[in-house]
C-alpha positions in Angstrom: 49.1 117.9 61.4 46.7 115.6 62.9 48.1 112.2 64.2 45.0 110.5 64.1 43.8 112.0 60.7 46.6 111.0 58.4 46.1 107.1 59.7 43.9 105.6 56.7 40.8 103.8 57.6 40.8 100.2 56.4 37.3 98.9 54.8 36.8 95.1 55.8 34.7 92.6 52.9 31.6 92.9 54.4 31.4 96.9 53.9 29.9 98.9 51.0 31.0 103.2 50.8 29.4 105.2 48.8 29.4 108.8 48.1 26.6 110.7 46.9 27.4 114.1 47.2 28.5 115.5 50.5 27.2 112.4 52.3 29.2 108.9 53.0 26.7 106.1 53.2 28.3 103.0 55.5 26.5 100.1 54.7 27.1 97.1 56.3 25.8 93.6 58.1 24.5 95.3 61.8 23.1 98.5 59.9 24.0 101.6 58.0 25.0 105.0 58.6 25.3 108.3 56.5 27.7 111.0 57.4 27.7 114.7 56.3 31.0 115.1 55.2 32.3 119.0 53.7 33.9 118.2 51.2 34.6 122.0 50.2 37.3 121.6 52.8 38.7 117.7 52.9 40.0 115.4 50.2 38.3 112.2 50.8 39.3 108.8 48.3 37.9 105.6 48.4 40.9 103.4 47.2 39.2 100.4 45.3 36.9 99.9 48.1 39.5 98.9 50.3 40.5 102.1 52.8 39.1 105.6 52.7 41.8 108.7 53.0 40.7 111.9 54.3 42.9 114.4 53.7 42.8 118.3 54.1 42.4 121.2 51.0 44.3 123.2 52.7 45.7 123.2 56.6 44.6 126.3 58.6 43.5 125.9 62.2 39.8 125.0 61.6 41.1 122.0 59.5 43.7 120.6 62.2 40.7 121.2 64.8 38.2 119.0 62.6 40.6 116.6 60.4 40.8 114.1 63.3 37.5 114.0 64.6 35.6 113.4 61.3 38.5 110.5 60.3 36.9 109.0 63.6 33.7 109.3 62.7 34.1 107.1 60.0 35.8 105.2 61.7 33.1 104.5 64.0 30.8 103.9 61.6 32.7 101.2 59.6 33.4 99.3 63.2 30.1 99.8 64.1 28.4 98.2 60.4 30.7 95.3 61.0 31.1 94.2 64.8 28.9 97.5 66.5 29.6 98.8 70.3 28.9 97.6 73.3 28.1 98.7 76.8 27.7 96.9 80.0 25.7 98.2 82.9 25.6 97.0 86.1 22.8 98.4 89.0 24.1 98.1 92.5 21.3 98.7 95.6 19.4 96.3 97.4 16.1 95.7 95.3 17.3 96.9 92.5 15.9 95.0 89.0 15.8 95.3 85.4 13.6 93.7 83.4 12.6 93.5 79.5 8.9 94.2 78.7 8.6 94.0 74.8 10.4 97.4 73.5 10.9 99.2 76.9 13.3 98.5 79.4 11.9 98.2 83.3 13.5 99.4 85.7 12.9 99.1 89.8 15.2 101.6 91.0 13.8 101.9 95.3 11.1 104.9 93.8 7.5 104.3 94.8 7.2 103.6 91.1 8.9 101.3 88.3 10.3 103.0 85.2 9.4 102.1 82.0 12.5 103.4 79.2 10.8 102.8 75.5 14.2 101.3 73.9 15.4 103.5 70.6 15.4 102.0 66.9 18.9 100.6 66.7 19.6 99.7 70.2 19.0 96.0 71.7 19.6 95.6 75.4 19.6 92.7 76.9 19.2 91.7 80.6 22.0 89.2 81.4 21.2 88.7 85.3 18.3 91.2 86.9 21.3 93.6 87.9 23.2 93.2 84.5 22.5 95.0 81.2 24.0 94.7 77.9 23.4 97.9 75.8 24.3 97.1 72.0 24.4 98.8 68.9 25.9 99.5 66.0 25.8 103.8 66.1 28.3 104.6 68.8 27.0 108.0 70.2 23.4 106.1 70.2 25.1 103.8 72.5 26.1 106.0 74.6 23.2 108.3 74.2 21.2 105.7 75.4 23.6 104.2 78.6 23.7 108.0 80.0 19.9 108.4 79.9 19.5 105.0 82.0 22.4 106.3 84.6 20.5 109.3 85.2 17.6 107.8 86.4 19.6 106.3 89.5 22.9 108.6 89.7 25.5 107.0 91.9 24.9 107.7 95.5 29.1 108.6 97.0 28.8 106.9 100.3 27.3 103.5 99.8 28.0 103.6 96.1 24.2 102.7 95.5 22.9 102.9 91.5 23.8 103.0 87.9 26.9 102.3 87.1 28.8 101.1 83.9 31.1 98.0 84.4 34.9 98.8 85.7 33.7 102.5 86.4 35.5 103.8 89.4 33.3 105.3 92.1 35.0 108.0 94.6 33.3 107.1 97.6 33.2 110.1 100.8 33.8 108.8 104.2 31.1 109.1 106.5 30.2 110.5 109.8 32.8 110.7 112.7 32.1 110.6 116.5 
Protein backbone atom coordinates (compact mmCIF):
# COMPACT_ATOMS: atom_id res chain seq x y z
CA UNK A 1 0.00 0.00 0.00
CA UNK A 2 1.27 3.34 -0.74
CA UNK A 3 1.57 5.80 2.19
CA UNK A 4 1.51 8.78 0.19
CA UNK A 5 -1.35 7.53 -2.20
CA UNK A 6 -4.14 6.76 0.29
CA UNK A 7 -3.68 10.54 1.74
CA UNK A 8 -6.67 12.46 -0.11
CA UNK A 9 -5.89 15.62 -1.85
CA UNK A 10 -7.81 18.58 -0.51
CA UNK A 11 -9.27 21.14 -3.30
CA UNK A 12 -9.10 24.84 -1.96
CA UNK A 13 -12.19 27.59 -3.23
CA UNK A 14 -10.29 28.99 -5.72
CA UNK A 15 -9.94 25.53 -7.83
CA UNK A 16 -12.11 24.06 -10.60
CA UNK A 17 -11.51 19.78 -11.52
CA UNK A 18 -12.75 18.52 -14.23
CA UNK A 19 -12.63 15.21 -15.93
CA UNK A 20 -13.06 14.75 -19.50
CA UNK A 21 -12.16 11.46 -20.20
CA UNK A 22 -8.71 10.14 -19.20
CA UNK A 23 -7.57 13.77 -18.63
CA UNK A 24 -7.86 15.98 -15.16
CA UNK A 25 -7.99 19.61 -16.06
CA UNK A 26 -6.64 21.91 -12.85
CA UNK A 27 -7.86 25.10 -13.37
CA UNK A 28 -7.05 27.74 -11.17
CA UNK A 29 -5.92 31.61 -10.41
CA UNK A 30 -1.80 31.26 -11.61
CA UNK A 31 -2.77 28.87 -14.52
CA UNK A 32 -4.06 25.51 -15.50
CA UNK A 33 -2.83 22.16 -16.03
CA UNK A 34 -4.23 18.83 -17.60
CA UNK A 35 -2.99 15.46 -16.47
CA UNK A 36 -3.26 12.11 -18.40
CA UNK A 37 -4.53 10.01 -15.82
CA UNK A 38 -5.30 5.84 -16.72
CA UNK A 39 -8.10 5.41 -15.52
CA UNK A 40 -8.25 1.64 -16.72
CA UNK A 41 -6.14 1.02 -13.65
CA UNK A 42 -7.05 3.78 -10.72
CA UNK A 43 -10.40 4.84 -9.13
CA UNK A 44 -10.33 8.50 -9.09
CA UNK A 45 -13.54 10.63 -7.26
CA UNK A 46 -14.00 14.10 -6.99
CA UNK A 47 -15.99 14.43 -3.70
CA UNK A 48 -18.30 17.60 -4.20
CA UNK A 49 -15.49 19.45 -5.46
CA UNK A 50 -13.90 19.46 -2.31
CA UNK A 51 -10.88 16.56 -2.31
CA UNK A 52 -9.96 14.12 -5.13
CA UNK A 53 -9.33 10.23 -4.09
CA UNK A 54 -7.21 8.14 -6.15
CA UNK A 55 -7.52 4.80 -5.44
CA UNK A 56 -6.29 1.53 -7.13
CA UNK A 57 -8.56 -1.26 -9.41
CA UNK A 58 -6.65 -3.65 -8.27
CA UNK A 59 -3.03 -3.70 -6.25
CA UNK A 60 -0.33 -5.59 -8.18
CA UNK A 61 3.17 -4.19 -8.23
CA UNK A 62 2.80 -1.80 -11.24
CA UNK A 63 0.02 -0.12 -9.22
CA UNK A 64 1.98 0.25 -5.75
CA UNK A 65 5.02 1.58 -8.04
CA UNK A 66 2.62 4.34 -9.81
CA UNK A 67 -0.32 4.98 -7.08
CA UNK A 68 1.97 7.46 -5.21
CA UNK A 69 3.55 9.33 -7.83
CA UNK A 70 0.41 10.24 -9.85
CA UNK A 71 -1.48 11.24 -6.23
CA UNK A 72 1.55 13.78 -6.29
CA UNK A 73 1.12 14.95 -9.48
CA UNK A 74 -2.09 16.22 -8.67
CA UNK A 75 -1.06 17.36 -5.98
CA UNK A 76 1.38 19.59 -7.64
CA UNK A 77 -0.85 20.79 -9.89
CA UNK A 78 -3.54 21.98 -7.41
CA UNK A 79 -0.57 23.82 -5.25
CA UNK A 80 0.72 25.07 -8.15
CA UNK A 81 -2.99 26.78 -9.70
CA UNK A 82 -3.29 28.24 -6.32
CA UNK A 83 0.13 29.59 -4.69
CA UNK A 84 2.69 27.96 -7.71
CA UNK A 85 6.65 27.08 -6.91
CA UNK A 86 9.35 28.94 -6.40
CA UNK A 87 13.05 28.80 -6.85
CA UNK A 88 15.80 31.03 -5.82
CA UNK A 89 19.15 31.20 -7.50
CA UNK A 90 22.00 32.79 -6.43
CA UNK A 91 25.36 33.31 -8.94
CA UNK A 92 28.56 33.54 -6.98
CA UNK A 93 32.04 34.76 -9.06
CA UNK A 94 33.49 37.96 -9.32
CA UNK A 95 31.63 39.74 -12.39
CA UNK A 96 29.09 37.73 -12.40
CA UNK A 97 25.41 39.50 -13.45
CA UNK A 98 22.03 38.73 -14.40
CA UNK A 99 19.94 40.91 -16.09
CA UNK A 100 16.21 41.02 -17.58
CA UNK A 101 16.03 41.99 -21.35
CA UNK A 102 12.28 41.74 -22.31
CA UNK A 103 11.52 37.81 -22.49
CA UNK A 104 15.14 36.50 -22.18
CA UNK A 105 17.15 36.34 -19.22
CA UNK A 106 21.07 37.76 -19.50
CA UNK A 107 23.49 36.35 -18.19
CA UNK A 108 27.41 37.50 -17.76
CA UNK A 109 28.93 34.45 -16.58
CA UNK A 110 33.30 35.38 -17.11
CA UNK A 111 32.85 33.85 -21.11
CA UNK A 112 34.07 36.18 -23.73
CA UNK A 113 30.31 36.39 -24.46
CA UNK A 114 26.92 37.19 -22.52
CA UNK A 115 24.10 34.60 -22.71
CA UNK A 116 20.89 35.40 -23.70
CA UNK A 117 18.18 32.43 -22.11
CA UNK A 118 14.66 33.14 -24.10
CA UNK A 119 12.33 32.62 -20.80
CA UNK A 120 9.49 29.71 -21.37
CA UNK A 121 5.64 30.45 -21.43
CA UNK A 122 4.71 30.02 -17.80
CA UNK A 123 7.80 30.95 -16.05
CA UNK A 124 8.51 34.71 -14.73
CA UNK A 125 11.92 35.27 -13.23
CA UNK A 126 12.80 38.05 -11.63
CA UNK A 127 16.22 39.65 -10.86
CA UNK A 128 16.05 40.63 -7.12
CA UNK A 129 19.79 41.99 -6.82
CA UNK A 130 22.24 41.38 -10.13
CA UNK A 131 23.40 38.08 -8.39
CA UNK A 132 19.86 37.00 -7.23
CA UNK A 133 17.11 35.28 -9.32
CA UNK A 134 13.68 34.35 -8.49
CA UNK A 135 12.39 31.49 -10.83
CA UNK A 136 8.48 31.28 -10.47
CA UNK A 137 5.80 29.28 -11.72
CA UNK A 138 3.03 27.58 -11.37
CA UNK A 139 4.10 23.90 -13.24
CA UNK A 140 6.62 22.40 -10.86
CA UNK A 141 8.88 20.29 -13.23
CA UNK A 142 8.84 23.60 -15.52
CA UNK A 143 10.40 25.14 -12.65
CA UNK A 144 12.80 23.08 -12.24
CA UNK A 145 13.25 22.32 -15.90
CA UNK A 146 14.03 25.79 -16.28
CA UNK A 147 16.55 26.40 -12.90
CA UNK A 148 18.69 23.23 -14.15
CA UNK A 149 19.11 24.67 -17.67
CA UNK A 150 20.44 28.13 -16.15
CA UNK A 151 22.88 26.02 -13.60
CA UNK A 152 24.35 24.34 -16.46
CA UNK A 153 25.59 27.24 -18.15
CA UNK A 154 28.02 28.01 -15.07
CA UNK A 155 28.34 24.53 -13.20
CA UNK A 156 29.81 24.94 -9.76
CA UNK A 157 33.46 25.19 -9.87
CA UNK A 158 34.73 22.65 -6.22
CA UNK A 159 37.54 24.69 -5.12
CA UNK A 160 36.54 28.32 -5.05
CA UNK A 161 32.87 27.41 -5.18
CA UNK A 162 32.45 29.85 -8.25
CA UNK A 163 28.76 29.70 -10.27
CA UNK A 164 25.18 28.71 -10.29
CA UNK A 165 24.00 27.69 -7.43
CA UNK A 166 20.35 27.44 -5.82
CA UNK A 167 19.87 29.09 -2.39
CA UNK A 168 20.93 26.85 0.82
CA UNK A 169 22.56 24.23 -1.69
CA UNK A 170 25.51 22.75 -0.06
CA UNK A 171 28.72 22.81 -2.15
CA UNK A 172 31.63 20.01 -1.30
CA UNK A 173 34.42 22.09 -1.83
CA UNK A 174 38.26 20.00 -2.58
CA UNK A 175 41.16 21.30 -0.79
CA UNK A 176 43.77 22.63 -2.88
CA UNK A 177 47.37 22.32 -3.61
CA UNK A 178 49.94 21.34 -0.84
CA UNK A 179 53.66 22.32 -0.56
Amino acid sequence: MSKIGKINISIPDKVKVAIAGNILNIEGPLGKKSLNIDLEMFNLDIKEGKEISLRPKKIDQTTKRLWGMNRSLINNAVIGSVKGFEKTLELVGVGYRAALKGNQLNLQLGYSHDINYDIPEGIKISVEKQTTLKVTGYDKQLVGLVVSKIKTFRKIEPYKGKGIREKGQHILKKEGKKK
